[in-house]
C-alpha positions as CSV (number, residue, x, y, z in Angstrom):
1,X,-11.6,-9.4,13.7
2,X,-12.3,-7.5,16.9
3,X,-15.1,-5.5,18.0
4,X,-16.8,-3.5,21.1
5,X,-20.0,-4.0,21.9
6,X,-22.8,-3.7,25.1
7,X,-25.2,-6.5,26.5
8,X,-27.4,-5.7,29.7
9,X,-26.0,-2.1,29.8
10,X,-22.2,-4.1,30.2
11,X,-19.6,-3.2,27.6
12,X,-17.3,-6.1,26.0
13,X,-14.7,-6.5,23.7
14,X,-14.7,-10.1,21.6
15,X,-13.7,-11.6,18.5
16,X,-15.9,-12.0,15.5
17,X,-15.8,-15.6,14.5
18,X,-19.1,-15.7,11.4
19,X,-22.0,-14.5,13.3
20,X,-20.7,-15.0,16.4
21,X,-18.8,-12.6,18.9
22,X,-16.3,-14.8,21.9
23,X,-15.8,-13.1,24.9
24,X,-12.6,-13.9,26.8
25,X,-14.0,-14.5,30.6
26,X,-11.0,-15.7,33.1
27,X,-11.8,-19.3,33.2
28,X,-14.7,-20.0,30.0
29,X,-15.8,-18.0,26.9
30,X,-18.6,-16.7,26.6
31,X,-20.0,-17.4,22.9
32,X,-22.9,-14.7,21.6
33,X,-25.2,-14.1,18.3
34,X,-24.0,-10.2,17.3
35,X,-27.7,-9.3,16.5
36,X,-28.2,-9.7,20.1
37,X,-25.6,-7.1,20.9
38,X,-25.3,-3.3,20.3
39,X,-22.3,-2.2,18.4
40,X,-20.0,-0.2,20.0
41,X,-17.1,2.2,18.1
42,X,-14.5,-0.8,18.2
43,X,-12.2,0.8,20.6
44,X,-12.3,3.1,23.5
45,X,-9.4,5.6,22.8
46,X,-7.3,8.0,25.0
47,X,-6.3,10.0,22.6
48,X,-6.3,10.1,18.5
49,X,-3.6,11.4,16.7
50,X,-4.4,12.4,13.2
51,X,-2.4,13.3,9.9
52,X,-2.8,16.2,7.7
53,X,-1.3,16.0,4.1
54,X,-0.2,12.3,3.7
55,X,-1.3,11.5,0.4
56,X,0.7,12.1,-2.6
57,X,-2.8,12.9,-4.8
58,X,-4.3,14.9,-1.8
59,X,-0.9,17.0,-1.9
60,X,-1.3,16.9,-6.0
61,X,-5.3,17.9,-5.5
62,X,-4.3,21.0,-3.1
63,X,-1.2,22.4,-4.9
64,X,0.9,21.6,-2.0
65,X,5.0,20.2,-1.8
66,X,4.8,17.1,-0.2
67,X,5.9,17.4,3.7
68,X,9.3,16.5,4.5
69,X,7.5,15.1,8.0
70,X,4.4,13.7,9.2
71,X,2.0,17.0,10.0
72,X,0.0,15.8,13.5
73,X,-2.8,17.0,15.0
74,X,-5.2,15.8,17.8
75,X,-9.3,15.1,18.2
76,X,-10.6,14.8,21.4
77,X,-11.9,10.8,22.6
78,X,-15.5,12.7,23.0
79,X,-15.8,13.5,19.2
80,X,-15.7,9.1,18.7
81,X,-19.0,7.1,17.4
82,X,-19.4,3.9,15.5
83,X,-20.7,2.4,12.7
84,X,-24.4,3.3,12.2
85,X,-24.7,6.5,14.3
86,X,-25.2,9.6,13.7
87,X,-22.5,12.6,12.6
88,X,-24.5,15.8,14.0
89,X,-23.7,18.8,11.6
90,X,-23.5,21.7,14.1
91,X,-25.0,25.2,13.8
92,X,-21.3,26.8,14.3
93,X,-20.4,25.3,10.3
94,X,-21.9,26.4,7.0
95,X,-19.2,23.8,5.5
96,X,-18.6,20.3,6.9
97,X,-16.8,17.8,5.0
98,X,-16.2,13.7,5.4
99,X,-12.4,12.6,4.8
100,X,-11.7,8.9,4.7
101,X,-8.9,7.8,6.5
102,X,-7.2,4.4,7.7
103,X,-6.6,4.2,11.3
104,X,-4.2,2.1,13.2
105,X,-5.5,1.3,17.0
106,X,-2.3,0.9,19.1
107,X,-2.3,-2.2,21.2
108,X,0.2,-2.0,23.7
109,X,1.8,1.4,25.7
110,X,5.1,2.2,23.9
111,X,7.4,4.6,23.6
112,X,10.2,5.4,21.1
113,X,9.0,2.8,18.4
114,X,11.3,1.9,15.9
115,X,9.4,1.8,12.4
116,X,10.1,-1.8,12.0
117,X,9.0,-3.2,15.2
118,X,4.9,-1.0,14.6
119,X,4.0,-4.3,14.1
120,X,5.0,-5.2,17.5
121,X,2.8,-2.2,19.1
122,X,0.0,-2.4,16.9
123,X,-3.9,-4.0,17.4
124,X,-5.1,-3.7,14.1
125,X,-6.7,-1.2,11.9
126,X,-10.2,0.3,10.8
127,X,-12.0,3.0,9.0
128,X,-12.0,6.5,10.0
129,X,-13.3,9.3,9.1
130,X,-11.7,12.8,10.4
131,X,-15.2,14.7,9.8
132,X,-14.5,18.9,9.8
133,X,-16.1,22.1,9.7
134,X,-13.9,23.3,6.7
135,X,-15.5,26.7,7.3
136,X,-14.5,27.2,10.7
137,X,-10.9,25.7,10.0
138,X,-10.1,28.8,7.6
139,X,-11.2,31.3,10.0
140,X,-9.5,29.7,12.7
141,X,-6.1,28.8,10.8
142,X,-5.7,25.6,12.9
143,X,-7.3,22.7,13.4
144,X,-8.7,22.1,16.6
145,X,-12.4,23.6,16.4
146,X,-13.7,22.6,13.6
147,X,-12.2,18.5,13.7
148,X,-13.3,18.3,17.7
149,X,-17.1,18.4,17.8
150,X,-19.4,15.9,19.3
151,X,-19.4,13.0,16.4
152,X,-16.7,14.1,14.2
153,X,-14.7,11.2,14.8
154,X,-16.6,8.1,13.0
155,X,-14.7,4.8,14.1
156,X,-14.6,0.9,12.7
157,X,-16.8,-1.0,12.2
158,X,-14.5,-3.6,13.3
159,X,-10.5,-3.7,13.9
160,X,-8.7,-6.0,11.8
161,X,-5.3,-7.5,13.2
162,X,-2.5,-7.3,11.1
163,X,-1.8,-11.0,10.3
164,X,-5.4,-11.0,8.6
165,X,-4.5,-8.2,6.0
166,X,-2.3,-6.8,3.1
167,X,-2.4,-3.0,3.2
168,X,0.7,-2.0,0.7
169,X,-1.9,-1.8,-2.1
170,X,-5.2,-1.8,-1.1
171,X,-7.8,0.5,-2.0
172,X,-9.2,3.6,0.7
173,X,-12.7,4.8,-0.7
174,X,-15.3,6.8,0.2
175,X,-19.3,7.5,-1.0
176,X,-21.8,10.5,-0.5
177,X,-25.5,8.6,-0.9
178,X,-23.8,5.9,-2.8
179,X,-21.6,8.5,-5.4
180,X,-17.9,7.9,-4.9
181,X,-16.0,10.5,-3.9
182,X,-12.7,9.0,-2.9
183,X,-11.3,6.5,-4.5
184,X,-7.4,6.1,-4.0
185,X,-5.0,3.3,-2.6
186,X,-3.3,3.0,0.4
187,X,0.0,2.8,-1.8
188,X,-0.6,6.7,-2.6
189,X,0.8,7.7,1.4
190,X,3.5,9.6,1.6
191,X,4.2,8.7,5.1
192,X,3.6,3.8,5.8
193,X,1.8,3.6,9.1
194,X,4.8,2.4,10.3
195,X,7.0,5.5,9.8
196,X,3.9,7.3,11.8
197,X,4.2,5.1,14.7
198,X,7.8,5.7,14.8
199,X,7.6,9.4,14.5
200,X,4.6,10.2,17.3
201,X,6.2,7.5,19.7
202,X,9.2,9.4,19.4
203,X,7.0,12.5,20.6
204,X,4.9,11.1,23.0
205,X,3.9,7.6,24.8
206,X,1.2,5.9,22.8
207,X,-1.3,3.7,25.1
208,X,-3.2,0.6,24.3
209,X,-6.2,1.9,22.4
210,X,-5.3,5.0,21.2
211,X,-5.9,5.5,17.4
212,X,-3.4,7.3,14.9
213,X,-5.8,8.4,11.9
214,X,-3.1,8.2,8.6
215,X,-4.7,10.9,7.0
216,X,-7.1,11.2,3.6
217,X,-6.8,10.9,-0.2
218,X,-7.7,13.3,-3.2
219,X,-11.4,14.4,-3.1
220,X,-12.8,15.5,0.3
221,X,-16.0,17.7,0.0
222,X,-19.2,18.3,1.8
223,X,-21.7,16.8,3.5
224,X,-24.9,18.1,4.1
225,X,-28.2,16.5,6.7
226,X,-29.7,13.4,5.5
227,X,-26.9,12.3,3.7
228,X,-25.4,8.6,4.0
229,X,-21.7,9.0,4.2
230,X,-19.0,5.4,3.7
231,X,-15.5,5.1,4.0
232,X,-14.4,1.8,2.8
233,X,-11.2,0.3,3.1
234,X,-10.1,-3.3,1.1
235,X,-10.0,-5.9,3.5
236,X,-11.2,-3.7,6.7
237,X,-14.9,-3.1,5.4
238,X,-17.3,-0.2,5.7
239,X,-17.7,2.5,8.1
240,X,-21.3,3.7,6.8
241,X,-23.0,7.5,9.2
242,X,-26.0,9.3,8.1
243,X,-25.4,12.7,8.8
244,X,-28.1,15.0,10.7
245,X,-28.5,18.3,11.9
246,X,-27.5,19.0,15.5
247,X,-29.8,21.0,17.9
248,X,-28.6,24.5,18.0
């Protein structure tokens, strides 16, 4: 399990063994407590590369034929935060909804990925979720305004190598102040995160760090200030936001 976090204004990157977090140093480890460390979104991306449409139910949900290709779209790195802060609702929206996603954090650059080497390429995965001003996505009639403001792009807690998990059937869920709201399995994608690695690397180079979010499940909705939003994912954990209003 791998995670980001800042000591003394420094940022690191370590692995969570129990309690504690070991930081690779060139010649020793260092070995710290994680209460004694701020938690940072688990990676740093360059870019995030999201899917629209990806689950069979979701398709099933919006009365849509199922794509005969992955639909991509991009969020800007600023829109990142991590577990525990806060997802601003901005004055712009009268309508801004959570979608819980699985995300897949690259690990090395790459470039024309066959689908069964992704393993090769990837870090690890973690909880996402692709926050958007569903209002201001129908006026516009793309995406990029209302999935790219400040803290709509909720990240980790923690990234979770692939030789630690089973994905093929486990379950992607998400709550509203502790009501589920999502509650489908990772089995229910129409496109493997393996097929989506092999179809974006084929469009563009992917960099260590970059996250491909695999898109969400039957029954996205609305959040509103003061709620407590979680996306949880079997064998990843939670990604847990309160959501507040943003200064106008």
């Amino acid at each position: 399990m791998i995670g980001r976090f800042k000591i003394d204004d420094e940022a690191m990157t370590g692995t969570i063994q129990g309690t504690r977090v070991i930081v690779e140093k060139d010649l020793y480890n260092d070995s710290y407590e994680i209460g004694e460390l701020e938690v940072l979104p688990p990676v740093s991306p360059g870019k995030i590369i999201c899917m629209g449409l990806n689950y069979a139910d979701h398709a099933l949900e919006l009365g849509m034929d199922l794509p005969d290709h992955p639909i991509i779209f991009l969020k800007p790195p600023s829109a990142v935060i991590g577990n525990g802060d806060k997802i601003l609702y901005p004055p712009e929206s009268n309508q801004v909804d959570y979608e819980a996603e699985l995300a897949v954090v690259i690990g090395k650059r790459c470039r024309n990925i066959a689908a069964h080497r992704a393993d090769d390429v990837i870090m690890g995965y973690t909880c996402f979720n692709d926050v958007t001003a569903r209002d201001l996505q129908k006026i516009d009639n793309q995406w990029t305004r209302a999935k790219s403001f400040d803290t709509f792009a909720p990240l980790g807690p923690y990234i979770i190598e692939p030789g630690e998990i089973d994905l093929s059937n486990a379950f992607i869920r998400s709550r509203v102040n502790g009501e589920m709201k999502q509650d489908s399995n990772i089995s229910n994608m129409i496109f493997t995160p393996s097929a989506i690695v092999e179809f974006i690397s084929h469009i563009m180079t992917l960099n260590k760090g970059d996250v491909i979010a695999t898109g969400t499940p039957a029954g996205v909705g609305e959040m509103q200030p003061g709620d407590i939003v979680e996306v949880e994912i079997e064998g990843i954990g939670t990604l847990k936001n309160q959501v507040a209003k943003a200064n106008a």
